[in-house]
C-alpha positions in Angstrom: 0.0 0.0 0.0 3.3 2.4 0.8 4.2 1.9 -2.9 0.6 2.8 -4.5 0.6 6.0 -2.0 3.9 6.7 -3.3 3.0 6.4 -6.6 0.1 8.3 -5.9 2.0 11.3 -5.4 4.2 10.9 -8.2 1.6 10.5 -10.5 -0.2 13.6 -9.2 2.7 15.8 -9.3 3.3 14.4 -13.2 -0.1 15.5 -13.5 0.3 19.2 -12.5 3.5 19.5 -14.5 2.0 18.2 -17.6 -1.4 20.0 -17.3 0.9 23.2 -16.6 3.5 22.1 -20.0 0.3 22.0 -21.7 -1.8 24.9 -20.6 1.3 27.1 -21.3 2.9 25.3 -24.4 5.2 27.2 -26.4 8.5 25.0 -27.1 9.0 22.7 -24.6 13.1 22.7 -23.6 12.6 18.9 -22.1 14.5 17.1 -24.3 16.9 16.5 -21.5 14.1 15.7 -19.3 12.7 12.9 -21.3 15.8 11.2 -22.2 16.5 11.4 -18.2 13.0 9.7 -17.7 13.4 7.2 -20.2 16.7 5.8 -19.1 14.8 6.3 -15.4 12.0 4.0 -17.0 14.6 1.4 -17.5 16.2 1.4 -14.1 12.6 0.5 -12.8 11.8 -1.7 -15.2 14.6 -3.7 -13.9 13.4 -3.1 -10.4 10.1 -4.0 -10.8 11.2 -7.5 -12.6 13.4 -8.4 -9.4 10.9 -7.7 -7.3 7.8 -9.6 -9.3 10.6 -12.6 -9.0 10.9 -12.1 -5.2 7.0 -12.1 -4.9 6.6 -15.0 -7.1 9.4 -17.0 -4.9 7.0 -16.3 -1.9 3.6 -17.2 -3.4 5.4 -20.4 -3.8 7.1 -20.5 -0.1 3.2 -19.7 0.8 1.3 -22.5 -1.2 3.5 -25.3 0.0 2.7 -24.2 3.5 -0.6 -24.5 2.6 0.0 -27.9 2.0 1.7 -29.1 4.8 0.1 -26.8 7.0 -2.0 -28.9 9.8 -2.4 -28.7 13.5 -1.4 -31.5 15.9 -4.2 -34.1 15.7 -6.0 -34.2 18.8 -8.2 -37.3 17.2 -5.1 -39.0 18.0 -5.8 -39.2 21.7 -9.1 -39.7 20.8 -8.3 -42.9 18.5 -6.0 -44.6 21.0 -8.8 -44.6 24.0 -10.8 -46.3 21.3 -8.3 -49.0 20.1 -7.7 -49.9 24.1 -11.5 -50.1 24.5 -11.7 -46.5 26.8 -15.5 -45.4 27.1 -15.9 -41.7 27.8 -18.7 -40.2 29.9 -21.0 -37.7 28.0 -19.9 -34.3 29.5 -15.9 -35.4 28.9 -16.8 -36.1 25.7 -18.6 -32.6 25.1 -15.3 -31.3 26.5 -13.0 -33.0 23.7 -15.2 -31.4 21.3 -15.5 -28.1 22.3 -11.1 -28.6 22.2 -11.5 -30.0 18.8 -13.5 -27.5 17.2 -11.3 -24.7 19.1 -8.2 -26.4 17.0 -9.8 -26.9 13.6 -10.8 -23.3 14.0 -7.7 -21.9 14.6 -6.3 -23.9 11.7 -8.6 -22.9 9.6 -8.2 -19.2 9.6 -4.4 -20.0 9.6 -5.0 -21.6 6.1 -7.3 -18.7 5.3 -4.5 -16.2 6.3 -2.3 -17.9 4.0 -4.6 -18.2 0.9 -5.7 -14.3 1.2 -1.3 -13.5 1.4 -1.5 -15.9 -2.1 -4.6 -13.8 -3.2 -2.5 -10.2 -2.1 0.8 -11.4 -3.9 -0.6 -12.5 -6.5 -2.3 -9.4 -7.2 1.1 -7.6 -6.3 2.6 -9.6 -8.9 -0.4 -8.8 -11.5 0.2 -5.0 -11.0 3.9 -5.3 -11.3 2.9 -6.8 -14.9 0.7 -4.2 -15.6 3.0 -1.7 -14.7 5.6 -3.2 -16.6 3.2 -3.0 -19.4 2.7 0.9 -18.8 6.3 1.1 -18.6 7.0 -0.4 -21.6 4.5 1.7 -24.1 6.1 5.1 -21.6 8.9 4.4 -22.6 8.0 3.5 -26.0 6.4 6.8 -26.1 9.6 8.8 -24.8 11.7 7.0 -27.0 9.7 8.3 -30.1 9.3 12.1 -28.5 13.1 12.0 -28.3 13.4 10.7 -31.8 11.0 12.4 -33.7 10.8 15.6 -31.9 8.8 19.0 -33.1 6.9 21.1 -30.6 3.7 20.6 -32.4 4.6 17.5 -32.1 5.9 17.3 -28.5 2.4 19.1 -27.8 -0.1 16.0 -28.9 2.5 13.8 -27.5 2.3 16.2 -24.2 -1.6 15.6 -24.2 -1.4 12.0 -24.8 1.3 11.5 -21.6 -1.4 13.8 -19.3 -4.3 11.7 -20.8 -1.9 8.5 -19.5 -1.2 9.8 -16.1 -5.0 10.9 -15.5 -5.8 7.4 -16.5 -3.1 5.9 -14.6 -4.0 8.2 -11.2 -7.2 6.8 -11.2 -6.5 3.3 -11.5 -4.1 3.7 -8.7 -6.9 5.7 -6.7 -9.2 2.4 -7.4 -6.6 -0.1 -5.9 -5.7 1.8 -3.2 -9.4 1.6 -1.7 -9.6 -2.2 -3.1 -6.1 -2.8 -0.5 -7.8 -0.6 2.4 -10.8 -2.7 2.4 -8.7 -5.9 2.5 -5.9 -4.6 5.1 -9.6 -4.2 7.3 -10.9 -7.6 6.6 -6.9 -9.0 7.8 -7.1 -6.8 10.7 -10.4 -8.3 11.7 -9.2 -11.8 11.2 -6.2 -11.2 13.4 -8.6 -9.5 15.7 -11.1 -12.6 16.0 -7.7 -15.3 16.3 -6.3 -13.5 18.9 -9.4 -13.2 20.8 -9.7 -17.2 20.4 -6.5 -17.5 21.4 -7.0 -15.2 24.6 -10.0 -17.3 25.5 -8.3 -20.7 25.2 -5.3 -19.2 27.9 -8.2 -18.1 30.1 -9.7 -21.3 29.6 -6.7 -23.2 30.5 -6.6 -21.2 33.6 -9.4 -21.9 35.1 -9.2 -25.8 34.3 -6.0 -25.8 36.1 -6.9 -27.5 39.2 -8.3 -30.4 37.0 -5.0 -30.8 34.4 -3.1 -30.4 37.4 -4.5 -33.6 39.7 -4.1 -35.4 36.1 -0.4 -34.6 35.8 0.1 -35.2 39.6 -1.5 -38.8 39.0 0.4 -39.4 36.0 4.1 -38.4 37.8 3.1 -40.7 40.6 2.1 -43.9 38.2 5.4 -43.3 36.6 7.5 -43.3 39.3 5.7 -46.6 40.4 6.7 -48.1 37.2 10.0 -47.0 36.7 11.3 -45.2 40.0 12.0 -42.4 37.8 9.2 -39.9 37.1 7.6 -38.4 34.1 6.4 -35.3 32.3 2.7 -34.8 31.2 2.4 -31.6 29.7 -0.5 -29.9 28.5 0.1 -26.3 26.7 -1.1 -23.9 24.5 0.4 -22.5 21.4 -0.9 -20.3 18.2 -2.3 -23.7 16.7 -4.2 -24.8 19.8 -3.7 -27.1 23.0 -1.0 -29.3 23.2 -0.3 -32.7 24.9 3.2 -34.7 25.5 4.2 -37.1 27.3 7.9 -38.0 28.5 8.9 -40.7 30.0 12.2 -42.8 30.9 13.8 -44.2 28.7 11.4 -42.8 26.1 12.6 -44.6 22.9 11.1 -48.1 23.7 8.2 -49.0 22.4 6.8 -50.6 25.5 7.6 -47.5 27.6 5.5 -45.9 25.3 2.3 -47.9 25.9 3.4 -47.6 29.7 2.7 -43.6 29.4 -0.7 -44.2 28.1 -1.4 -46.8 30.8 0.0 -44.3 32.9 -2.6 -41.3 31.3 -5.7 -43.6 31.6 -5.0 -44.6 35.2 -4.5 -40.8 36.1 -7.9 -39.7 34.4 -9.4 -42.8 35.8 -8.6 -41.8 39.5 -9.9 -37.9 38.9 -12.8 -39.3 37.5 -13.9 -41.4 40.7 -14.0 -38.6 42.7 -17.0 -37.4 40.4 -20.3 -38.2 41.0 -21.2 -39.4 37.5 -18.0 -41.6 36.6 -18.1 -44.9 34.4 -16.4 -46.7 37.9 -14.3 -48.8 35.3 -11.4 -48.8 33.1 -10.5 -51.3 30.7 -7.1 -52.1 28.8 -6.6 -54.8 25.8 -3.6 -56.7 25.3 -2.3 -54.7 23.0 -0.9 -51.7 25.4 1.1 -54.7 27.2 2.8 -55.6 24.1 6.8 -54.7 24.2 6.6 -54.0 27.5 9.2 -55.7 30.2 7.3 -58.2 32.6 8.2 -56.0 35.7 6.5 -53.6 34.3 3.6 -55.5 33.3 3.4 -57.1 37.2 3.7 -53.5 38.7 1.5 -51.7 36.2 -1.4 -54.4 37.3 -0.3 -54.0 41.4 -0.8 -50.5 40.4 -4.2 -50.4 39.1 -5.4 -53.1 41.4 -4.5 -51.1 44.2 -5.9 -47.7 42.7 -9.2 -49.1 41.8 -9.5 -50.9 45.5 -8.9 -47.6 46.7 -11.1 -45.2 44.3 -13.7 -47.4 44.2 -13.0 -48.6 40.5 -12.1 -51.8 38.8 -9.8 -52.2 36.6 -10.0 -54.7 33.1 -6.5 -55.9 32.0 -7.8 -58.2 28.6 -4.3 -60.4 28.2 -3.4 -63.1 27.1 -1.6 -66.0 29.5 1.2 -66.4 27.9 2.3 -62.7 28.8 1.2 -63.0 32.1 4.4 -62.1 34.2 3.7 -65.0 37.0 7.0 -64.8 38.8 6.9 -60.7 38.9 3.3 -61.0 40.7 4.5 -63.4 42.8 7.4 -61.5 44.0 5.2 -59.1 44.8 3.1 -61.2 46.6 -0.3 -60.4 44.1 -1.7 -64.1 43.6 -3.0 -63.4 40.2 -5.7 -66.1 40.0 -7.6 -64.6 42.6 -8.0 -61.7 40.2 -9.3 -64.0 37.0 -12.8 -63.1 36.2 -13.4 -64.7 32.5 -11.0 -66.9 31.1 -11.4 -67.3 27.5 -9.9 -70.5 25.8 -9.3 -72.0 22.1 -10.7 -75.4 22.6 -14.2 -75.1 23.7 -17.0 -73.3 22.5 -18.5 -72.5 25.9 -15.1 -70.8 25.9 -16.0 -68.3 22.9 -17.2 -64.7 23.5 -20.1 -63.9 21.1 -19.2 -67.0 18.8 -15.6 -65.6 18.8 -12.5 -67.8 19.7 -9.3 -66.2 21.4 
């Protein structure tokens, strides 16, 4: 907008001078003048091209953000309390949403941000080409006043130049307004993220108490596992909320699954001090996979002795052959007394819903 007001001025002051060359023609002594202007024309011809090139390299650098622009996933966590079999009360559930559709909206008017930039460079780059164009014929048109010269001459050429820059002023004056209105509708959509944003810290304040008893819950399960604590950390950036987890010895797999163990039993405990709680928490096989038997033993001590004291129970679906029988027993938990369904291979009364395990 800077240049277009600059050129703004220019073009008014060419005005003046021309409407005055013409309104007082006699012989014109601007031979000098033009030859000046045209080799001027030429400098910022070059300039313009350099900087429609720079513009161009940035529409690019802007469309392949586009496309790899996306926000952490928070379906993610969402997916993996499905796949262990995790059932959500209602009002949680509203909560995830409400953190969902915060994050896609933030996203979104990221993405919007960068198309309208694409839309605005672009259209940069357009005028550039236009101007190049105007350029051009100007100096075209100098060129041919300097060749042919004449003052009858120079005069229709003189009128021709002032009918240019009239037509040229008022173009500008159109895009001018066009670029006010959209630097308004930018400002307003900076205006709306930032109040998002400003609501979503606010937010997090106030649900500090409850994030707070979950990390406390998570350090202690993790230090139960490993003797060495862990991190849950629950933020807030320009893109939305943000969970991690770190753990010991973080690059195992199994240690892994131990952190979401770790999550579930955390919420789990929270939860049961509710009224309206689902009083259970079930984990498949699957999170046990990878994971070192003295692990598996303590992670099972663990929940047992949570959900005895939370009031509760806790669902470990695994299979017997990864039962860690000499960790429990060192531990002094006789794990048969804890066997509620056993599900076999080799009888159907042994199935669950016709299926064999």
């Amino acid at each position: 907008m800077a240049d277009l007001e600059n050129e703004r001025v220019r073009l008014s002051s060419e005005r003046e001078r021309l409407e005055a060359q013409v309104a007082n023609f006699k012989v014109v002594p601007e031979y000098r003048a033009v030859e000046t202007a045209a080799r001027n024309l030429t400098r910022r011809m070059r300039e313009l091209a350099n900087e429609s090139s720079i513009l161009s390299q940035m529409i690019e650098k802007y469309e392949l953000q586009m496309e790899t622009e996306s926000a952490e996933d928070l379906n993610k966590v969402r997916q993996i309390y499905a796949d262990v079999g995790l059932l959500f009360p209602d009002r949680l559930n509203r909560e995830l949403e409400q953190v969902l559709e915060f994050h896609t909206t933030v996203t979104r008017h990221r993405r919007e941000y960068l198309s309208n930039e694409i839309i605005r460079l672009r259209s940069q780059v357009d005028q550039i080409q236009l101007q190049l164009s105007r350029l051009d014929t100007e100096r075209s048109e100098q060129m041919q006043l300097l060749s042919d010269g004449g003052a009858v001459e120079e005069l229709g050429n003189l009128q021709f130049r002032l009918g240019r820059t009239l037509e040229r002023l008022h173009e500008t004056d159109k895009k001018l307004a066009g670029l006010e209105t959209v630097a308004i509708d930018e400002a307003t959509i900076a205006s709306d993220r930032q109040a998002l944003l400003s609501r979503a810290v606010i937010d997090r304040a106030e649900r500090r108490p409850r994030w707070s008893a979950v990390i406390a819950k998570f350090v202690e399960a993790t230090d139960h596992l490993y003797e060495e604590s862990g991190a849950l950390n629950f933020g807030l950036n320009e893109n939305g909320f943000t969970f991690e987890t770190k753990m010991p010895r973080q690059r195992s797999g199994g240690v892994e699954n131990m952190a979401i163990f770790a999550y579930d039993l955390a919420l789990t405990q929270v939860w049961s001090t509710r009224e309206n709680h689902p009083a259970f928490l079930i984990h498949d096989s699957i999170l046990y996979e990878g994971v070192d038997e003295r692990q598996i033993a303590l992670a099972l001590q663990y929940a047992m002795t949570k959900g005895e004291a939370c009031g509760f129970q806790y669902l470990a679906l695994i299979n017997s052959d990864n039962i860690p029988r000499a960790d429990l027993a060192e531990l002094g938990l006789n794990w048969r007394n804890h066997v509620r369904l056993e599900l076999k291979d080799d009888d159907p009364a042994h199935t669950l819903l016709g299926y064999r395990f």
